[in-house]
N, C-alpha and C positions, 0 to 999 in steps of 0.2 A: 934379450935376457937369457941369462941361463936357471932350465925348471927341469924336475925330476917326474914322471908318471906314475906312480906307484901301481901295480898292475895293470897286464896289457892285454886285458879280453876286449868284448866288442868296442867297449867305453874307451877302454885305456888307450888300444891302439888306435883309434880313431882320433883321439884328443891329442896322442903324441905328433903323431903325421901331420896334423894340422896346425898346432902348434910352430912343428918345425915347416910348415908351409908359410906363413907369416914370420918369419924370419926368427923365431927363437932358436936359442941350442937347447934340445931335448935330448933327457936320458930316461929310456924307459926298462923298470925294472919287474922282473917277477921272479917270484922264484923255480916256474916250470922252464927246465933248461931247453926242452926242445921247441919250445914256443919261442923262447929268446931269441936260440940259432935260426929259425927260420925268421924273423924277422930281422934282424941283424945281418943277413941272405937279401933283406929284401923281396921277401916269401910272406902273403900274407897268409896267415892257418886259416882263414873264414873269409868266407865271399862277402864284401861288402864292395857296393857299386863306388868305382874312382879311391878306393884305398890304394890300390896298388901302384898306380900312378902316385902318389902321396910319398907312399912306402918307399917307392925309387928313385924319385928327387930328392926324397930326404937324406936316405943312407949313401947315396952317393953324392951328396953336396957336404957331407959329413957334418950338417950339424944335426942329425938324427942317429943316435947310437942308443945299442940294448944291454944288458947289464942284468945278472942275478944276486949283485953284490949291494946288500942295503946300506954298506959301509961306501962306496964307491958315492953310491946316492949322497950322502951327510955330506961326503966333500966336494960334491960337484956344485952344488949351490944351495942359496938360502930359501928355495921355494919349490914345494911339492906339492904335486898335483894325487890325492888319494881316488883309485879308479876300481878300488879290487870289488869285488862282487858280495852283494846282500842278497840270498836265497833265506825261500820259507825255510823257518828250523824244520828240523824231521820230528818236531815234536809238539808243533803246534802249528799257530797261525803266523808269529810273531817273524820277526826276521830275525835272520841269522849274522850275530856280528863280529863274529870268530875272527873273519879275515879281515875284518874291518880294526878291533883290538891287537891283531898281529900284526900289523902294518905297522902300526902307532908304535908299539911298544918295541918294535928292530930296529925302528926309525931313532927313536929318542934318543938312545946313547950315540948317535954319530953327529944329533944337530950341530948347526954352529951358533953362538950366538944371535938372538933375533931371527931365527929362521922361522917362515909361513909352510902350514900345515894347511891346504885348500881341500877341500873337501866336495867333488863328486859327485859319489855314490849315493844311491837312494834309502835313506834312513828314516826311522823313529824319531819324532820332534824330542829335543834332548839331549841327542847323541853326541852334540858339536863340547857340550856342558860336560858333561862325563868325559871324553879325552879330552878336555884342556886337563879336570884333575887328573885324571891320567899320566900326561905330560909331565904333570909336577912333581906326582909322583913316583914318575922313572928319571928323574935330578935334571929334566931339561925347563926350567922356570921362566927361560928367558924365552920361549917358543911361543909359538902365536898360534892359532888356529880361526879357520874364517870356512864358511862353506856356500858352494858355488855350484846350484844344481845342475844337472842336464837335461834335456829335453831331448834329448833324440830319438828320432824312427829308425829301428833295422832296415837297410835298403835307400835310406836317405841321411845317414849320418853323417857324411861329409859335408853335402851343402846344411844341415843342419847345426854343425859343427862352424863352417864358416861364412853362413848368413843366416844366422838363427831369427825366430824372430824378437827375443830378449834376453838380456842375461840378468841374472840374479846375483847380488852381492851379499852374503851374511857375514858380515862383520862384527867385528867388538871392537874397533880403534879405527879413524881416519886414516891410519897409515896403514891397514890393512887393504882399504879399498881403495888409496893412491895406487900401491901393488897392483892391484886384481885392473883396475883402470889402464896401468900402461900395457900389462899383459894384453889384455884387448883392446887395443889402442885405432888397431888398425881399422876392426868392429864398429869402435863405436863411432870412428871418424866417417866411415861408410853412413851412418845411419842407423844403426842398432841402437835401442833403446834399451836402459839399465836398470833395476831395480836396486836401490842401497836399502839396506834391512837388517835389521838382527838374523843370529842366526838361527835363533827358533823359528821365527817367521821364513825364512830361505827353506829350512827344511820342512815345514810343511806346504811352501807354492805348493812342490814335486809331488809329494802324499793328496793335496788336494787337485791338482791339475790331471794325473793318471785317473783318481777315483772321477773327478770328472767326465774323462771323454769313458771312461768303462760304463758307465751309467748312459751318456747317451747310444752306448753299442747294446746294451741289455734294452734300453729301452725300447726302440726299434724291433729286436728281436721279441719283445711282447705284443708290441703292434703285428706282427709278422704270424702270432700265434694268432688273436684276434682276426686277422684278416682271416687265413684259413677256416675259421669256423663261422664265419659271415661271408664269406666270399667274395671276398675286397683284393686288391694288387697292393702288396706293401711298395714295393717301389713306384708307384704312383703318387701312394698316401708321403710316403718320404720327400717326393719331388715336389709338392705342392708345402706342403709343412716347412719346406724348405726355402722358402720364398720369406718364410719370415725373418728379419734381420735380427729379432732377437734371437732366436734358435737357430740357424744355417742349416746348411745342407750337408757341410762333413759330418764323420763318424754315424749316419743316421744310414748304411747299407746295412738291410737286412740277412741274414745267411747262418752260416755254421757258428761264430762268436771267436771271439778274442784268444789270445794264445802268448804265448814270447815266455820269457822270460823280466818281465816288467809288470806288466798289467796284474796279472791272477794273483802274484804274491804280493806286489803293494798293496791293492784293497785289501788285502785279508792283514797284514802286518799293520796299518792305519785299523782296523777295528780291533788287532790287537793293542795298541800301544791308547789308542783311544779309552781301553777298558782299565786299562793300568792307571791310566789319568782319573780316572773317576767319574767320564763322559762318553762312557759307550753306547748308548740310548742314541746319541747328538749321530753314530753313523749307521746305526743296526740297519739302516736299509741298504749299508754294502752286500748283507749278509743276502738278501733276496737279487741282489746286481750280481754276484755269482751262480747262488743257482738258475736264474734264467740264464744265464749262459753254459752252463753245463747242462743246461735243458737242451739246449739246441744241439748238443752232440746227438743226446739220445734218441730226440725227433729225428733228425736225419739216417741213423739206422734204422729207426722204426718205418721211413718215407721208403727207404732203398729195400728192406723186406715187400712191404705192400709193392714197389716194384718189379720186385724179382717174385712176383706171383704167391707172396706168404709165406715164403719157406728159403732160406740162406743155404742150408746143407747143397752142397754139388753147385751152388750156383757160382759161376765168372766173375765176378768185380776188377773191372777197370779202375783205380783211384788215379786221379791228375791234382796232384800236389801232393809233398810231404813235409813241405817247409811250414811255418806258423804263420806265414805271410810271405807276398812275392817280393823276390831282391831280396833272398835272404837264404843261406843254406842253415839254417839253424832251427831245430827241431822238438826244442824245450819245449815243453808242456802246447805241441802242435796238435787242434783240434784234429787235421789233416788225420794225422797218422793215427789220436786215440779213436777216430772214427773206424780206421781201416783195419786198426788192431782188433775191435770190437767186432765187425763183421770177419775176420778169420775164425775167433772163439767162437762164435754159433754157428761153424762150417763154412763159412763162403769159400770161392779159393780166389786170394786178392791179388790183382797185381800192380804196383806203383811205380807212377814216373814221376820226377820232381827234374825240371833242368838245372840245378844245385842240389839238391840236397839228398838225391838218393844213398850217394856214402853215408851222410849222418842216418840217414832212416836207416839202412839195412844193420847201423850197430845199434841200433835203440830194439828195432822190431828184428832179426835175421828171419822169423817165421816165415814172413812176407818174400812172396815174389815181386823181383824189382824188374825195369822193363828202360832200355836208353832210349828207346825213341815209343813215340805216342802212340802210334799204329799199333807196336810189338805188344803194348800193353793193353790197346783195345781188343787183341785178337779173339774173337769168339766170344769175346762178352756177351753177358744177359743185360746187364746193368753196368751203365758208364756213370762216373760219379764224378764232379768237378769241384774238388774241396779246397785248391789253393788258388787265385787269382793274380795266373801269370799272363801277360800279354799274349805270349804263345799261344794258350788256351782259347783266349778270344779271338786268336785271327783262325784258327780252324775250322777246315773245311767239312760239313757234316755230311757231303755226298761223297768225299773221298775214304770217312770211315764208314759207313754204310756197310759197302762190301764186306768190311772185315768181324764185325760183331754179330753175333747169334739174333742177338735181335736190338734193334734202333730206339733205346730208350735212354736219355739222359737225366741226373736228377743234377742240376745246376745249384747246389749247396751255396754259392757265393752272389746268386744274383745280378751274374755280370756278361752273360752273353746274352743276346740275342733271342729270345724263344721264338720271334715268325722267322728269322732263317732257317731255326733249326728243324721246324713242322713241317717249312715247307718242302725240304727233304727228305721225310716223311717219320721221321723221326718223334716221340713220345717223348713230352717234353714237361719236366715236374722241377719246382723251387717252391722252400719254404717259405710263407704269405703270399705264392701268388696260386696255392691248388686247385682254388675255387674261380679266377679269375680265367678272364681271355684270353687266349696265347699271345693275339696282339697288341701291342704296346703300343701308347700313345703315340704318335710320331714323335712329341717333343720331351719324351721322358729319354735321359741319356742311358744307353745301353750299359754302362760301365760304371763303377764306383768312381768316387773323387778317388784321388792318387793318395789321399793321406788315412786312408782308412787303415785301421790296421785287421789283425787277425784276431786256447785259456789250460791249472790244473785239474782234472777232474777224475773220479774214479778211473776210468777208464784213460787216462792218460798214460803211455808206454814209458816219458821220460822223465826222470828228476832233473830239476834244475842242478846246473852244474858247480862245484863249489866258486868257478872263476865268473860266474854267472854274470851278464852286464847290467847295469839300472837301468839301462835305456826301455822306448817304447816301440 
């Protein structure tokens, strides 16, 4: 088939590449020219794991080509895939659907008759209803609109993208979801299970699926408060809790709290758009599923003072992560960095490594000292801080940095290495819900989060979501 992308941030270019991996001709457009070129290069602009392999079979099998021409789009085919980015307005909770409206409405005067409008992006239940009138009202009547959420994790959006575990159809016609069927054809012949649905329904799985696992990430991290002041092990409490079939064991790792560009601003645009409906009461406990998670920023510099002896001014801070989550160089609303920004403001002197993402950190924070390798950035430390949960992190060795820090204290913000390796090196060894706890870990409690855990906005956060911002999780 031949499909159009309609912007190519994390979402877009992922779903292009993939698209054009299962054998479609894709055309992906935006209107940032240098984003174009470098993909149209065969250049991805952002680390995402197996994109680039994607990206280069694609554009040199030539049925992958990039485009800032929305007129190019209209005459390439009758089916567009809408990718561009929903950030918090600057002026509230709500989302932002500027680029969302601007899409539609450059699109319209080039449709062809019968063309599909597929829809993406992570919206407000509604939105599908408002640009069909839209549509009709930029002289395209004949135009169709259906929406098709995504589910993706930064750092897994590929296999995400092409062995998801379901796809979603929001339809208004049979012949909408014939379309969306052979598109995934490949999908659903593998085994992938489909959901057919209006598209009110379609767009809130997405709003109810993100506020879900956000809730079970706050939830944990209240457990994780609790335990500290009973002197209980949260990854303990979490391992056994976790045996239940009805509740599982993902997203319940305790630590610093969520981040992306996904999470933080869907719960808060679902209590927005919830209040406009005239049933905001039905989520007001979003409103507490955020602040426990921007709680956990503040505990954790609160944890890293009482570290560093009560007092931040002159002290070292080592940070290890700047990304909002590992397999990812992307630094939106990264708990990572509002931590590390916040200990600079009451004096510390910080220095960060991320293995991605320190370019994006040092244009978000430049205050910050950056560091390429781990050692460089432990040098002299008071205090080592472990705020991103990259594998790297976990396979180090805490007798090799020993030597190099002032003094042998780490506060493990993510819950995922090791604390009897770490003691037994003789190293001071602190994570939030387990203060009051043993060092040593049960033999059978796994050292490390499930792989799907993710990583939030909060005062203290250094960066605004970006207008090309993706829906993904």
């Amino acid at each position: 088939m031949k499909l159009t992308v309609i912007g190519t941030g994390y979402l877009g270019a992922v779903h292009a590449a993939c698209m054009a991996e299962i054998g479609h001709e894709v055309l992906g457009v935006d209107i940032d020219e240098a984003k174009t070129a470098a993909l149209a290069a065969g250049r991805t602009p952002f680390y995402e794991p197996g994109l680039q392999e994607l990206l280069t079979r694609g554009t040199a099998s030539g049925r992958l080509r990039f485009t800032t021409s929305l007129r190019e789009a209209g005459r390439f085919g009758g089916l567009h895939f809408l990718c561009v980015g929903t950030p918090q307005r600057p002026d509230g909770l709500g989302a932002d659907l500027r680029h969302v409206d601007a899409a539609v409405d450059g699109l319209a005067p080039h449709l062809i008759p019968g063309a599909l409008i597929v829809g993406k992006s992570t919206v407000p239940v509604g939105t599908a209803e408002r640009l069909t009138a839209r549509l009709r009202a930029a002289g395209a009547p004949e135009a169709h609109l259906a929406w098709n959420p995504e589910f993706l994790r930064e750092g897994h959006a590929v296999m995400d993208t092409l062995r998801p575990d379901r796809l979603v159809f929001g339809t208004g016609s049979r012949l909408a979801e014939n379309v969306l069927r052979e598109v995934y054809a490949p999908l659903i012949r593998s085994g992938v299970p489909y959901v057919a649905t209006d598209t009110a329904t379609a767009e809130l799985v997405k709003m109810a699926a993100n506020s879900f696992l956000a809730t079970k990430i706050s939830f944990i991290n209240a457990m994780a408060e609790v335990c500290d002041a009973a002197g209980a092990d949260v990854t303990v409490l979490a391992h056994a809790v976790g045996y239940d079939h009805r509740i599982g064991r993902s997203f319940l790792n305790a630590g610093l709290g969520f981040g992306g560009g996904c999470l933080p601003k869907d719960i808060r645009a679902f209590r927005a758009r919830a209040a406009e409906l005239g049933v905001g009461p039905a989520v007001a406990f979003l409103a507490e599923i955020d602040e426990i998670n921007l709680r956990q920023r503040r505990r954790t510099v609160e944890l890293a003072t009482r570290l560093a002896g009560g007092e931040l001014t002159g002290r070292r801070i080592a940070v290890l992560g700047a990304a909002f989550k590992p397999e990812s160089d992307d630094v939106r609303d990264s708990p990572a960095l509002a931590v590390a920004a916040r200990l600079h403001r009451e004096g510390a002197v910080v220095r960060v490594h991320d293995p991605q993402a320190v370019d994006n950190a040092r244009a978000a924070c430049p205050q910050l000292d950056y560091a390429a390798r781990v050692d460089k950035a432990c040098e002299g430390a008071d205090v080592v801080l472990h705020l991103t949960d990259w594998a790297e992190y976990r396979a180090l060795d805490p007798d090799a940095l020993t030597p190099l820090v002032c003094r042998p204290v780490l506060l493990d913000a993510r819950n995922s290495l090791d604390p009897d390796v770490w003691t037994r090196a003789g190293w001071r060894y602190a994570a939030l819900g387990r203060l009051g706890a043993p060092a040593q870990p049960s033999s059978d409690t796994p050292a490390q989060p499930s792989p799907d855990a993710p990583d939030q906005p909060s005062p203290d956060a250094p960066v605004q979501p970006s207008p090309d911002a993706p829906a993904s999780a």
